[in-house]
C-alpha positions in Angstrom: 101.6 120.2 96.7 99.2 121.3 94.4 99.3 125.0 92.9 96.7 126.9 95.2 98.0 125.7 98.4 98.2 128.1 101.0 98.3 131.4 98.1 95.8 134.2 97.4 95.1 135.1 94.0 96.2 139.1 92.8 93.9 138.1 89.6 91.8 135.5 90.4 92.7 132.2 88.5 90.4 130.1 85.8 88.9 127.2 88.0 90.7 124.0 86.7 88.1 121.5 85.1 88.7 118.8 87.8 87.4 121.5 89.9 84.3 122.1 87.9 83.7 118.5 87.7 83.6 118.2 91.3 81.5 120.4 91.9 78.6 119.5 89.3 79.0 116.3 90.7 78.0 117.7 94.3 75.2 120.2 93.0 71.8 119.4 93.8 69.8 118.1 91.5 66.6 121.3 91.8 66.5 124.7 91.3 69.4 125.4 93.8 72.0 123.2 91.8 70.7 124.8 88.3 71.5 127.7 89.3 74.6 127.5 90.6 76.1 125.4 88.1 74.7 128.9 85.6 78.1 130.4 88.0 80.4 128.4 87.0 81.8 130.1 83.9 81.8 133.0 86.0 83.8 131.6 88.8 87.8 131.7 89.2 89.9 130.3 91.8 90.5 132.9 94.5 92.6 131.1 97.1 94.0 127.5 98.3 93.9 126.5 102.0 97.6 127.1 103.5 97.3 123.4 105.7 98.1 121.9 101.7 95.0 120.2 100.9 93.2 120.3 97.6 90.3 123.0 98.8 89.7 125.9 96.4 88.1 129.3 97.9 85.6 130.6 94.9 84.6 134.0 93.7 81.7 134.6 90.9 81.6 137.5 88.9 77.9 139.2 90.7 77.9 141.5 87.4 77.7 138.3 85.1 75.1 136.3 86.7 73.0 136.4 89.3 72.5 134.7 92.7 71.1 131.2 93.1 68.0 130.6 95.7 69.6 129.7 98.7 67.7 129.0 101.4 69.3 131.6 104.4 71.7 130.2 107.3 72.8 127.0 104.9 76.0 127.7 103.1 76.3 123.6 102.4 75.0 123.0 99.0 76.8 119.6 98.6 78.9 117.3 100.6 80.5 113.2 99.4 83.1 111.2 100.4 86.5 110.3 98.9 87.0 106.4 98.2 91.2 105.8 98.4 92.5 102.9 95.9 91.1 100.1 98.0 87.4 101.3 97.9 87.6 102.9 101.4 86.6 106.5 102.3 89.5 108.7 102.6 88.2 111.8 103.4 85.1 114.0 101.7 84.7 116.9 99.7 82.0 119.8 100.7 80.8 122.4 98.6 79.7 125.8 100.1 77.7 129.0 98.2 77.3 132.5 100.6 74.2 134.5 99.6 73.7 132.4 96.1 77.0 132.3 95.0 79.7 129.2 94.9 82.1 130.2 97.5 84.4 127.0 98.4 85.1 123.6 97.5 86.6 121.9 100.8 88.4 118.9 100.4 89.4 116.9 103.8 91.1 114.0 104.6 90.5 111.4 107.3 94.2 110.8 108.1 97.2 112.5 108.9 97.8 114.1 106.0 95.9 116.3 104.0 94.2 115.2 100.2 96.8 117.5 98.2 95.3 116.9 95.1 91.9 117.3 94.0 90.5 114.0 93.6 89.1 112.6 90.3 85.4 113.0 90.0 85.1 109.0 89.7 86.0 108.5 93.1 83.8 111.2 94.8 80.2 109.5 96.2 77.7 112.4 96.2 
């Protein structure tokens, strides 16, 4: 189970380079995705989801940088699949931001059982 499942930060953790990797791989490539990735020093690893899967709940320090230019009423910034060992898609990744700010990283699977651990960024197709 990996080390965020189902717990809540006190102190907000460092976001694990996987995690970072991830999610430049899902950033747009305009304005939107240039200024997000500009959060991601800022950002830290609030919470894990409690069903065991890899997704990562985000929080940006606001006093460090500021918000990106998201259009209103879209919090999907990014979204790929997950290709398993055989090529196939697994499940998918999605990557969320609430008024300008990286909020989520949601990893899902397909099957049964959830994606425990974040995937390596090689297998992720934006």
């Amino acid at each position: 189970m990996p080390f965020y499942a189902g717990r809540t930060m006190n102190t907000p953790a460092e976001v694990p380079d996987g995690v970072v990797a991830v999610v430049r791989k899902l950033l747009p490539d305009n304005d939107l995705g240039a200024a997000l990735a500009k959060q991601l020093p800022y950002a830290r690893v609030a919470s894990g989801c409690r069903c065991g899967c890899a997704t990562v709940d985000l929080v940006v320090d606001r006093s460090a940088v500021g918000p990106a230019p998201q259009e209103p009423g879209n919090p999907v910034v990014g979204e790929g699949s997950i290709r398993g060992v055989d090529g196939q898609t697994v499940g998918g990744v999605i990557l969320f931001a609430g008024g300008g700010y990286l909020s989520c990283l949601e990893v899902y699977s397909f099957g049964d059982e959830p994606i425990a651990e974040l995937p390596d960024p090689a297998v992720v197709d934006p």
